[in-house]
VOPAGU-2260 file (C-alpha; in pm, 1 decimal, decimal comma):
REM VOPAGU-2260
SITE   aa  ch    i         X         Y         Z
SITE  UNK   A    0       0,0       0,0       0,0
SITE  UNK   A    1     166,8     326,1    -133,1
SITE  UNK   A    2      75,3     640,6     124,9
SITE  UNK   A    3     146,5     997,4      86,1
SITE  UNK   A    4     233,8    1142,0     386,0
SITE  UNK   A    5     226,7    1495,3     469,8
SITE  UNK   A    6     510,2    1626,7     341,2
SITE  UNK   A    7     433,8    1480,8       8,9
SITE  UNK   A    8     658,9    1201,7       1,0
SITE  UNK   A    9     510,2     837,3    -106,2
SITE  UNK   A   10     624,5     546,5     142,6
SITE  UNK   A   11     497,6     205,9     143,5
SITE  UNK   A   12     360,7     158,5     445,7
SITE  UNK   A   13     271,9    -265,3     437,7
SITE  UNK   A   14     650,8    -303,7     412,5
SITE  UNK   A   15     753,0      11,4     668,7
SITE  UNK   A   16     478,2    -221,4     864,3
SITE  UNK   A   17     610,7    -581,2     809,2
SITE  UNK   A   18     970,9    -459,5     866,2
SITE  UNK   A   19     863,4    -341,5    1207,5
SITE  UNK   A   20     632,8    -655,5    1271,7
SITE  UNK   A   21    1004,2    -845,1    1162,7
SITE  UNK   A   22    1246,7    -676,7    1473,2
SITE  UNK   A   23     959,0    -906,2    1701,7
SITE  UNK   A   24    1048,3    -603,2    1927,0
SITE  UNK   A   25     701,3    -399,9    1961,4
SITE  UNK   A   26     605,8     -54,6    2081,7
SITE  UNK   A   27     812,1    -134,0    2413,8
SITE  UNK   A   28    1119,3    -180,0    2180,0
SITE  UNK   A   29    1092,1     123,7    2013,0
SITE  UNK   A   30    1040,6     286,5    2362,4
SITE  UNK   A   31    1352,6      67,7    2524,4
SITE  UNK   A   32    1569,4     154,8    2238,5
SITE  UNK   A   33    1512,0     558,1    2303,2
SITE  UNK   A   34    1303,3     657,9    1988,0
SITE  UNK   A   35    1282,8    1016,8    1932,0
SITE  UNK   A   36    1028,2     982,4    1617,6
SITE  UNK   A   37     687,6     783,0    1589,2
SITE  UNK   A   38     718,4     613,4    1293,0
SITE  UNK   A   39     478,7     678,1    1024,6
SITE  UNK   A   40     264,6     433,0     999,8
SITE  UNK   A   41     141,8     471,5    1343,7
SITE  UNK   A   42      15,8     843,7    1268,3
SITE  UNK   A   43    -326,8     835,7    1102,1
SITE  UNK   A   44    -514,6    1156,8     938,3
SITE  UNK   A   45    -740,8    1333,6    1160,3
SITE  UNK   A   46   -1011,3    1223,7     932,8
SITE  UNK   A   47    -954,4     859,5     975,8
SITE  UNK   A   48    -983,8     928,4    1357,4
SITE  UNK   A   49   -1344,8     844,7    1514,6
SITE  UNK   A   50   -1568,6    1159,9    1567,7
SITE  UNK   A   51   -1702,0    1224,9    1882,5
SITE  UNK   A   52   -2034,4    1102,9    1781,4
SITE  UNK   A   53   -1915,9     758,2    1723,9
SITE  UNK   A   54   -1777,3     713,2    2035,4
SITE  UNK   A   55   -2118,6     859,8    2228,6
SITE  UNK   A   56   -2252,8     564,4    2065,0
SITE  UNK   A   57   -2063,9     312,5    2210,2
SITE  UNK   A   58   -2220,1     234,5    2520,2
SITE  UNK   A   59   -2043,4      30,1    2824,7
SITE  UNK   A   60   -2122,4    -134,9    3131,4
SITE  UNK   A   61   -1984,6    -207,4    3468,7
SITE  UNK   A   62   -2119,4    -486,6    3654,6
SITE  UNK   A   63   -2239,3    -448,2    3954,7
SITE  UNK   A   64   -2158,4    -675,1    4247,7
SITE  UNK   A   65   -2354,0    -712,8    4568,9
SITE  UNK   A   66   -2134,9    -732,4    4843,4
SITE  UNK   A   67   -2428,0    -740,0    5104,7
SITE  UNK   A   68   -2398,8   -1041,5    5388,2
SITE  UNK   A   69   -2031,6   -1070,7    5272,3
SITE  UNK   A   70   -1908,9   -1050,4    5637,9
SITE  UNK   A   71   -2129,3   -1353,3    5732,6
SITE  UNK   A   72   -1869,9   -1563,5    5561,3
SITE  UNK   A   73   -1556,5   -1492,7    5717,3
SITE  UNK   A   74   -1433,6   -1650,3    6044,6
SITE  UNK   A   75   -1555,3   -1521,8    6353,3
SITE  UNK   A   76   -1692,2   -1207,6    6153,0
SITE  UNK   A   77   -1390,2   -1067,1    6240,3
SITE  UNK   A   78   -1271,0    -811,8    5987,2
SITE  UNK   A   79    -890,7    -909,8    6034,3
């Protein structure tokens, strides 16, 4: 896949990509080896980027857990 980036220079990003993905080292090697520079293909266009409005959509949940008549199960009802 041929990108412009932009400063108007083309790259191919699939083999920027696979010759990262080849090191085996990851984000944390990039970070343990003291890189100054993200490298390109892990900035995407602002346009790319969800809007706000997708992410309102997305709705999560927490369960909730009773804890009520917990203490009847310990020891002694001790709270040590």
């Amino acid at each position: 896949m041929e990108v412009v980036c932009n400063d108007g220079l083309k790259y191919d990003k699939a083999k920027e990509v696979k010759e990262f993905d080849d090191t085996k080292a990851g984000v944390k090697g990039l970070v343990d080896s003291g890189v100054t520079k993200i490298p390109r293909f892990f900035i995407h266009p602002l346009e790319n980027l969800p809007k706000s409005s997708d992410i309102d959509d997305i709705c999560l949940q927490v369960p909730l857990i009773d804890l009520e008549g917990f203490e009847d199960f310990r020891p002694n009802g001790d709270c040590q």
